[in-house]
FIMAR-852834 format. One record per residue (C-alpha): x, y, z. Coordinates in pm, 1 decimal, padded with zeros to 6 digits, always signed. Layout:
FIMAR-852834
       xx       yy       zz
        X        Y        Z
...
//
This chain:
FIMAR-852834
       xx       yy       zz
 +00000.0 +00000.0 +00000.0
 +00145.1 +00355.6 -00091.0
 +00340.9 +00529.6 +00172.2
 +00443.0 +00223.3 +00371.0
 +00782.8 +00257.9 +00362.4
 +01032.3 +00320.8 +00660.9
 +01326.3 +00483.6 +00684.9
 +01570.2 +00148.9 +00589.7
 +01385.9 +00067.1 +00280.0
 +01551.1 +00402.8 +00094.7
 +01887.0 +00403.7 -00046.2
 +01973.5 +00754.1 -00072.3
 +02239.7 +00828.2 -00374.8
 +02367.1 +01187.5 -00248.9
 +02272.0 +01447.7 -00016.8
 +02058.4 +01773.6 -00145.9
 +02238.7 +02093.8 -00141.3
 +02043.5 +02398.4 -00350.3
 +01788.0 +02472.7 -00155.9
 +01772.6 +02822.9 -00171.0
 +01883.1 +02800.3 -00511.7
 +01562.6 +02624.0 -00578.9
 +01341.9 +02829.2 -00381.2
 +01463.8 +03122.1 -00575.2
 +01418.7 +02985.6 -00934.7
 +01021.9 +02922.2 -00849.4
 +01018.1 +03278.2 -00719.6
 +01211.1 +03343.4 -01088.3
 +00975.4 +03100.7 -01241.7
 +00663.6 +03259.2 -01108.2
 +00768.6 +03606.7 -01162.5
 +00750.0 +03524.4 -01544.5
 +00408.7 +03342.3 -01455.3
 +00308.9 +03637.0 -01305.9
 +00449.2 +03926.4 -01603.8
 +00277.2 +03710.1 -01839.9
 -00086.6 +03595.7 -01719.4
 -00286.9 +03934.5 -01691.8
 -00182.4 +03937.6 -02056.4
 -00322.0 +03619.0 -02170.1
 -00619.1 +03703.8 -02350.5
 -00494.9 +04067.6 -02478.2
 -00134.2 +04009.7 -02605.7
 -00178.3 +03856.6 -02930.8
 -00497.1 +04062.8 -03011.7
 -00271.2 +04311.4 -02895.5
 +00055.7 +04220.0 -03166.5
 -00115.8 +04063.8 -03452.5
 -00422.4 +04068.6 -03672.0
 -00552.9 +03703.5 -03579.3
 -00940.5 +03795.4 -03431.5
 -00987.5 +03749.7 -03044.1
 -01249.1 +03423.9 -03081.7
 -00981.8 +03210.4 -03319.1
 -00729.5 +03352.6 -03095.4
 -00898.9 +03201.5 -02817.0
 -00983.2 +02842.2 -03042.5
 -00581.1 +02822.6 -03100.2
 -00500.4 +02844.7 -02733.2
 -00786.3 +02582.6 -02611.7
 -00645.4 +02353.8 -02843.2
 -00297.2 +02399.5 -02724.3
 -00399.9 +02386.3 -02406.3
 -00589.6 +02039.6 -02486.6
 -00291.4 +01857.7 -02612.7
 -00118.1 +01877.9 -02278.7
 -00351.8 +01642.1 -02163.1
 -00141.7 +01325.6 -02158.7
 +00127.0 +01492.9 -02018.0
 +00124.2 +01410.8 -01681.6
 +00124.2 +01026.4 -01704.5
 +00433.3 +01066.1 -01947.8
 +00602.7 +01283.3 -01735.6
 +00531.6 +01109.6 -01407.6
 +00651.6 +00782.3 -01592.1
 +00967.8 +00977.0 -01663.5
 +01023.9 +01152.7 -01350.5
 +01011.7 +00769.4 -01158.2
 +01289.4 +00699.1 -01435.6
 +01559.1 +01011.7 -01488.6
 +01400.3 +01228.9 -01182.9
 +01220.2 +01523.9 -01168.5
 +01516.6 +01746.1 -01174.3
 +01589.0 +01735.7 -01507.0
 +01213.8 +01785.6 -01644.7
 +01169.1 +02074.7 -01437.5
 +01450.4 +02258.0 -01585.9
 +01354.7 +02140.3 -01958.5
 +00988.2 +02194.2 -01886.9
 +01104.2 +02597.8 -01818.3
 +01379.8 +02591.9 -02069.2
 +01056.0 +02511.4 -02348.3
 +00850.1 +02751.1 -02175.0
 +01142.9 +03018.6 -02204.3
 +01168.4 +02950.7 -02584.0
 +00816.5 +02955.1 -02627.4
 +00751.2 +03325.7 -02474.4
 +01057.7 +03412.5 -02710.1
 +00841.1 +03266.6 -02986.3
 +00558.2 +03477.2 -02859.6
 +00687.7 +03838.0 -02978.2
 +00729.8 +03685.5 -03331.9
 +00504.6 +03504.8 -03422.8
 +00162.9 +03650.7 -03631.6
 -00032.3 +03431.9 -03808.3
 -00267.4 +03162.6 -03639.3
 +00031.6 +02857.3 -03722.6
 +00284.3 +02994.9 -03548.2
 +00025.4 +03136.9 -03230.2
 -00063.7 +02802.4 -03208.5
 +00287.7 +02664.9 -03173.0
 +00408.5 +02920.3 -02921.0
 +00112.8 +02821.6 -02719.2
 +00210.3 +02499.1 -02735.1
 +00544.8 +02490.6 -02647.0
 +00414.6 +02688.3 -02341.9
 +00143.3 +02460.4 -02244.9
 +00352.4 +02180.9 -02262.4
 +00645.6 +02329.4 -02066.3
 +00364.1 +02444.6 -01781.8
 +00234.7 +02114.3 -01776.9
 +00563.1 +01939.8 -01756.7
 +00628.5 +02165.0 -01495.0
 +00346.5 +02101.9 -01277.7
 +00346.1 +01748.5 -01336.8
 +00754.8 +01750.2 -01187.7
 +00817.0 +01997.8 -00967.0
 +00629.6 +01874.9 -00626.6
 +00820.9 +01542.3 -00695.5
 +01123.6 +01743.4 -00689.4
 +01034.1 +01936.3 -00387.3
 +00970.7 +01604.1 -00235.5
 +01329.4 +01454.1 -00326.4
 +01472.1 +01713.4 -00245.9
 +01324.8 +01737.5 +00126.3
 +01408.4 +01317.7 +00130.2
 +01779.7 +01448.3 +00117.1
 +01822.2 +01741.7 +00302.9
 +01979.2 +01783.9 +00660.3
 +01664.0 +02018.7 +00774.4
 +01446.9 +01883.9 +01014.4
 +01149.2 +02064.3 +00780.6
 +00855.3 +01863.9 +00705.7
 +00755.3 +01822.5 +00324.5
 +00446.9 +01984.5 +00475.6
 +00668.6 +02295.9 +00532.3
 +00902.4 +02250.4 +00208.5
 +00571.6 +02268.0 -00030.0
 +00483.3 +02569.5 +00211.4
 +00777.3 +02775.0 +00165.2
 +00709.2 +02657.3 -00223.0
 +00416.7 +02777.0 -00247.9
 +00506.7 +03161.6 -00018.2
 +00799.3 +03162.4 -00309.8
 +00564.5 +03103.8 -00591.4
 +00292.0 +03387.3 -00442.0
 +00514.4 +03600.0 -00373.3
 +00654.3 +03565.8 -00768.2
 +00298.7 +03604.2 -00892.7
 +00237.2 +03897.1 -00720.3
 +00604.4 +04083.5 -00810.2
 +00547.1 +03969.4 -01212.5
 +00133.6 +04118.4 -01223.3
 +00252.9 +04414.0 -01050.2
 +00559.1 +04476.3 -01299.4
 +00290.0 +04396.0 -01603.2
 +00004.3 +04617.3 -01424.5
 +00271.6 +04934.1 -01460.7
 +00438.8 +04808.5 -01796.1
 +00102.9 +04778.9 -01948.4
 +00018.7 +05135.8 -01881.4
 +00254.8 +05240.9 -02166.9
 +00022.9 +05078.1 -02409.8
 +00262.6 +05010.4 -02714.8
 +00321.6 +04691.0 -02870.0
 +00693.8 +04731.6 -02740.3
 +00572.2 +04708.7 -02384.9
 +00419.5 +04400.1 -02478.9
 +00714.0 +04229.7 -02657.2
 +00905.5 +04349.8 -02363.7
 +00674.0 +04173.3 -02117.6
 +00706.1 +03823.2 -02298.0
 +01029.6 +03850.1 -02316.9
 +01117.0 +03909.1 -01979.6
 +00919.0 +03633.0 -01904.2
 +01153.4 +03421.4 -02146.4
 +01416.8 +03542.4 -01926.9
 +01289.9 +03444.6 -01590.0
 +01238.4 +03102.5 -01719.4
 +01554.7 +03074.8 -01884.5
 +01719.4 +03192.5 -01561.5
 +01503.0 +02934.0 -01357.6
 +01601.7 +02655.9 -01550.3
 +01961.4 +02713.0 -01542.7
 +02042.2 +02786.2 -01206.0
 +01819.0 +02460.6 -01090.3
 +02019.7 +02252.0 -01351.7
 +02345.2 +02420.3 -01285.4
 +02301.8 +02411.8 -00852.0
 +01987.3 +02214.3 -00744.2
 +02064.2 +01815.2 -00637.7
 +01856.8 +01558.8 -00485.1
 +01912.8 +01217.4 -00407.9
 +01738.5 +00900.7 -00629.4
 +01551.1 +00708.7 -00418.1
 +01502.8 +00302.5 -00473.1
 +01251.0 +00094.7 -00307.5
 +01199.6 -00279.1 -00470.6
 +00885.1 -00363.5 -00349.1
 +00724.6 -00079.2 -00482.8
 +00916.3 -00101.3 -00831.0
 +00664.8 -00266.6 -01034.5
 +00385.1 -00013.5 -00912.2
 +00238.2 +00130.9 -01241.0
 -00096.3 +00313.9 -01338.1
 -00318.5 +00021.3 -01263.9
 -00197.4 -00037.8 -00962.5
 -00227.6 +00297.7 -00889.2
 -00611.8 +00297.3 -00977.8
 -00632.7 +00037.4 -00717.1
 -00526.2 +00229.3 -00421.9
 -00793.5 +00367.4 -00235.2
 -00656.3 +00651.5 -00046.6
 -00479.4 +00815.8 -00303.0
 -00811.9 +00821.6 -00601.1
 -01020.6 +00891.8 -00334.3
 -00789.3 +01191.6 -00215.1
 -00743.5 +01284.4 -00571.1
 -01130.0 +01302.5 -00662.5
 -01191.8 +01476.6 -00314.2
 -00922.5 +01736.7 -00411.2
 -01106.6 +01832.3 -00715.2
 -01347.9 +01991.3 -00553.3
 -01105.0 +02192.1 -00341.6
 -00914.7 +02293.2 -00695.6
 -01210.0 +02483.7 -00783.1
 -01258.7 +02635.2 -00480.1
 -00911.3 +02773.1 -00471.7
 -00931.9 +02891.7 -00820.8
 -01295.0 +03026.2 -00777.0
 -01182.5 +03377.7 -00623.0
 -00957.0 +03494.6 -00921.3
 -01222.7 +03329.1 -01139.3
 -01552.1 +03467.5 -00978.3
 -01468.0 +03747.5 -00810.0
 -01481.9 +04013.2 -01098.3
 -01756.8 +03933.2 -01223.2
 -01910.6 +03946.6 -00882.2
 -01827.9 +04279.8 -00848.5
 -01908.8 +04404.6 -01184.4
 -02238.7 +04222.7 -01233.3
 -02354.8 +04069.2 -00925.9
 -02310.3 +04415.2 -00655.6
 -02263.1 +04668.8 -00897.4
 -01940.6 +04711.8 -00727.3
 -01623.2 +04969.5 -00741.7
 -01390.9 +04870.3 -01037.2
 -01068.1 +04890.4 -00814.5
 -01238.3 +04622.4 -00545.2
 -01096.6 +04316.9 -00710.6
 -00794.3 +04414.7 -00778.7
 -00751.9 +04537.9 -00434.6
 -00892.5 +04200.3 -00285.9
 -00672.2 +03985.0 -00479.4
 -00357.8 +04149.1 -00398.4
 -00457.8 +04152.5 -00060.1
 -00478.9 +03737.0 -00115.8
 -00144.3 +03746.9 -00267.8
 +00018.0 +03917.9 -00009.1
 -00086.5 +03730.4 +00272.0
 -00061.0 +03396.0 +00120.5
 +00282.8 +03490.2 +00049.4
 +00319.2 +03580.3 +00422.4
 +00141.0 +03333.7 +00613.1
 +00180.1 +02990.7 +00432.5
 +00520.4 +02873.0 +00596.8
 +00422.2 +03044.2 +00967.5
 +00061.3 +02893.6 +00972.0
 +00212.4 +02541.4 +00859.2
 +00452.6 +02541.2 +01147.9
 +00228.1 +02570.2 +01353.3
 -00007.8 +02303.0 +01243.0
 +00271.2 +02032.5 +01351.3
 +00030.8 +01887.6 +01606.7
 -00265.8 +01801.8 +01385.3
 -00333.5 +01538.4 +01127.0
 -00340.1 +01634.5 +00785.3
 -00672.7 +01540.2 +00684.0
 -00805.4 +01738.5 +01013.0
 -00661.8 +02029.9 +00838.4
 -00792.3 +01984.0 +00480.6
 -01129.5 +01951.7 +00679.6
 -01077.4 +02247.5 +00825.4
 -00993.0 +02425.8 +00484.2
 -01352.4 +02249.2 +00320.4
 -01517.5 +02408.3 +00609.8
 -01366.1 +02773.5 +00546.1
 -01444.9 +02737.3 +00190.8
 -01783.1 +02650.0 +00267.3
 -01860.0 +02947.7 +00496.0
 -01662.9 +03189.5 +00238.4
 -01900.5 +03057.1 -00046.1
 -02194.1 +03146.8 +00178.2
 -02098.5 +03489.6 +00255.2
 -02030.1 +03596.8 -00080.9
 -02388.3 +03436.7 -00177.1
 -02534.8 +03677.0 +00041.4
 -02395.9 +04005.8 -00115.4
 -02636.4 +04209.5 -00264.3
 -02615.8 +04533.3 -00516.4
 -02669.5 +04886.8 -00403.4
 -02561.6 +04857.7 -00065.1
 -02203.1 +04964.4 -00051.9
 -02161.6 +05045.7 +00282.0
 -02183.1 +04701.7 +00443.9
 -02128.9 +04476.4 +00135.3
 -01780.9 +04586.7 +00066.4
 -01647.5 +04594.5 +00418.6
 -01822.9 +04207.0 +00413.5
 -01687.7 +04109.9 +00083.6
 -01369.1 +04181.4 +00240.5
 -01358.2 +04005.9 +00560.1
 -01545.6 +03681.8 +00376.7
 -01235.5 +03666.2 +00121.3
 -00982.9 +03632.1 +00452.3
 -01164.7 +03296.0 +00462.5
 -01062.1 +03184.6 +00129.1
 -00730.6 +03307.7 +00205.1
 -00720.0 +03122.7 +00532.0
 -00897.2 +02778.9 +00323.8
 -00616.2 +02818.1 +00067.7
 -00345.4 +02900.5 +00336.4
 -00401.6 +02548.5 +00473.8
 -00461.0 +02340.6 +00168.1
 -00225.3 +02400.7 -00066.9
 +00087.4 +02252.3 +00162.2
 -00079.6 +01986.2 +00326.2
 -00296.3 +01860.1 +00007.4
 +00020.7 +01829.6 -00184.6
 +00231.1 +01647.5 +00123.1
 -00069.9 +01421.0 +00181.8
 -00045.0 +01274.5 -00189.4
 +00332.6 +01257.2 -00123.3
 +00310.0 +01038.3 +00154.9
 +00024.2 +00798.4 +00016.9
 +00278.8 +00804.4 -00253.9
 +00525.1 +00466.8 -00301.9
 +00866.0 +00644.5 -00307.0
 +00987.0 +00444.5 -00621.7
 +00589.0 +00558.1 -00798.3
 +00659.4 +00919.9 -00628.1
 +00671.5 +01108.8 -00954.1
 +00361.9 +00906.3 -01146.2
 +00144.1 +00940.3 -00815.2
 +00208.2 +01336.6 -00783.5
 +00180.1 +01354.7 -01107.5
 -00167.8 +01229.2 -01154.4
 -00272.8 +01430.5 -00889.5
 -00240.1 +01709.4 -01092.6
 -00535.4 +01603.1 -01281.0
 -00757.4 +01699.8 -01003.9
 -00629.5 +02062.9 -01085.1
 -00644.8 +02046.9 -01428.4
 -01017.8 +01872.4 -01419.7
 -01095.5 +02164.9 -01179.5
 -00959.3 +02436.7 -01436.1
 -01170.9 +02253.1 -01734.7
 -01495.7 +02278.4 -01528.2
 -01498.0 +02589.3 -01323.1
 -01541.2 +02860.9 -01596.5
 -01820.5 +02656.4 -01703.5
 -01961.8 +02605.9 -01361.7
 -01946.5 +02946.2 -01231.2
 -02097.2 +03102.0 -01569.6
 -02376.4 +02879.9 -01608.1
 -02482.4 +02926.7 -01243.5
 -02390.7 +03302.3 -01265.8
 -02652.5 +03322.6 -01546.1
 -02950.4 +03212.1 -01325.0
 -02865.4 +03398.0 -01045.1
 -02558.1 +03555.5 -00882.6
 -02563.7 +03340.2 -00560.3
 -02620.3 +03008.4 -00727.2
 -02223.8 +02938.0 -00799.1
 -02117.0 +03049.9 -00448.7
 -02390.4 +02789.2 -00310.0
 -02366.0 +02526.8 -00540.3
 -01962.8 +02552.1 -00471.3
 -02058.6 +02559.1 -00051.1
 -02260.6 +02236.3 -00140.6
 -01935.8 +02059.0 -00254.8
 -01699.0 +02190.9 -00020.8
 -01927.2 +02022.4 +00247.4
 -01957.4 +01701.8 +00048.1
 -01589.5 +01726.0 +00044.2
 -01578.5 +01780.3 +00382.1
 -01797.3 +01474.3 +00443.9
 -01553.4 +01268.5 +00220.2
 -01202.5 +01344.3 +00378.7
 -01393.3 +01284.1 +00733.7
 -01464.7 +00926.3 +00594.2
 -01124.8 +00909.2 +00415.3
 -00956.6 +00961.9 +00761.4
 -01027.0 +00621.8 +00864.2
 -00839.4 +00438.2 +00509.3
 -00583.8 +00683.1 +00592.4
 -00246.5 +00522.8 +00718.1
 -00143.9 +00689.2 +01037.5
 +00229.4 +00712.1 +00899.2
 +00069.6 +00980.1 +00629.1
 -00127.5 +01186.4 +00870.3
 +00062.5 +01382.5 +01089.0
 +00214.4 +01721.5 +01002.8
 +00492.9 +01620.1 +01189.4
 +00655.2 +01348.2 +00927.9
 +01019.6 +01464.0 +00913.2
 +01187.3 +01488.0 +00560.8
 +01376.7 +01173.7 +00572.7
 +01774.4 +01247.2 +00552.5
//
């Protein structure tokens, strides 16, 4: 059964040394993220002549083709390692925002875009397998519950630095702001890439029992689909607020244009801030206790914001507010301990397929949500923010009954990275 092993059944190749080298490439790495993604809908509208709705066709069907991608790359991360994907799967998204400024008819848009996709799959699909190896090796008594924390504080923190630096770039207006834009992105990926490859190492891990694990055998273990179904709901929760929120404000309260801007930067910031502290200090509790905890928050945030109402700016603003601190709080929590649970229901030698697949739960969740939300948003404005309550509690019913298929040795906080 996944995440069985003990401490003797590893043999451990080298030690990791990098850290902070790799902690600052995924702040590198997001910054480009970030310089790049207010942009996605406007740039090549923006730089070439191809109309906005084939525009939008050519990047679905890039996006679409990524698909298989994280069975192939889990497959090869259990093989050659995650290192080494995560630095080409930047090193392809680097050449593919180079691509971007030159490209400008619908062939070559659609072969940027998918030299992108594919990279930001790959990526995805790689780098919590990394994060994971790496914390296997390293002489810090961190937990991989803390590791994908400070991860994930990096990565904010990136997003937040690149949307700014596009949010005053942008102001210019010319197409050389643009160009400029994707290719400082290139750069920041570029950069990523080769300071992981050049610096970052982590030990190869070897378990024999577990070295005929494959796909079907993964579709037999309980825990881990069960987790990964469960965790689709809470990818659409924690995608919902960038998602729903401005068209809350613009259509649902009639709202001030600069509220969701200001709300989502306040997210940023204190996700950024908060995720390594708040993890710390979760050491005592199990990790499915948390995630609980996270369902419920999303629940009662989806309620609140259900109950805003147009024309009534003095209390619905100041409430829209202090409701989003619980989605901040819900997201706070999840997004370490989700990923470190699927680690440790993970069999070390299947580490990179398992975390891998996982990642379908987040890209099922970004396939249905836009759908969701609009669709429900059409009816009436408080029927997404319900509906996505409903399934936050079902989730929360789920991961309660979960707890008890649950091994004990991937429940607590407290697992030390294994050195």
């Amino acid at each position: 059964m996944a995440g069985r092993a003990t401490k003797g059944d590893f043999v451990s190749v080298q030690r990791s040394r990098g850290g902070v080298v790799l902690l600052s490439a995924l702040v590198l790495d997001s910054v480009g993220n970030g310089m790049f993604m207010p942009l996605s809908l406007i740039y090549f509208p923006q730089l070439t002549p191809v109309p906005l709705a084939l525009i939008g066709l050519l990047l679905s069907a890039a996006t679409a083709l990524t698909l298989p991608v994280p069975m192939l790359a889990g497959w090869l991360a259990d093989r050659i390692g995650p290192l080494p994907l995560v630095v080409a799967s930047q090193l392809a998204q680097g050449a593919g925002f180079i691509a971007y400024g030159r490209v400008h008819e619908p062939v070559g848009i659609f072969l940027a875009s998918a030299l992108v996709s594919i990279g930001v799959r790959f990526f995805w699909s790689c780098v919590f397998t990394a994060v994971a190896d790496y914390a296997d090796g390293s002489t810090s008594t961190m937990s991989k519950d803390s590791w994908y924390a400070w991860a994930n504080m990096t990565r904010t923190g990136g997003l937040g630095i690149g949307g700014l630096i596009t949010g005053i770039a942008v102001a210019g207006g010319s197409d050389a702001f643009y160009r400029l834009l994707s290719d400082g992105s290139a750069v920041c990926y570029l950069l990523a890439g080769i300071a992981i490859g050049a610096v970052v190492r982590a030990p190869r891990r070897a378990h024999e029992k577990d070295a005929a694990v494959g796909y079907a055998t993964m579709m037999r273990d309980r825990p881990f689909v069960a987790f990964s179904a469960i965790n689709t709901v809470f990818a659409v929760s924690t995608g919902m607020l960038a998602l729903g929120l401005p068209v809350l404000v613009k259509n649902g309260i009639d709202g001030p244009p600069w509220l969701s801007p200001l709300v989502l930067a306040g997210n940023t910031f204190l996700l950024a801030a908060l995720s390594a502290p708040v993890i710390k200090r979760l050491a005592p509790y199990r990790r499915t206790r948390v995630l609980i905890a996270a369902a419920g928050l999303w629940a009662a945030w989806c309620v609140a914001f259900a109950g805003l109402v147009p024309n009534q700016p003095g209390w619905v603003i100041p409430a829209l507010v202090v409701a989003s601190l619980l989605y901040t709080a819900a997201d706070v929590l999840h997004a370490p301990v989700s990923m470190a649970l699927a680690t440790a229901l993970s069999p070390p030698a299947a580490r990179g397929r398992y975390l891998a697949v996982f990642q379908y739960s987040f890209v099922i969740a970004g396939m249905i949500a836009p759908a969701f939300f609009t669709t429900l948003f059409e009816l009436h404005r408080a029927l997404p923010w319900l509906g996505l309550a409903l399934l936050n509690l079902a989730a929360l019913a789920g991961m309660r009954l979960l707890e008890r298929i649950v091994p004990a040795s991937a429940q607590q906080v407290t697992e030390p990275a294994r050195a």
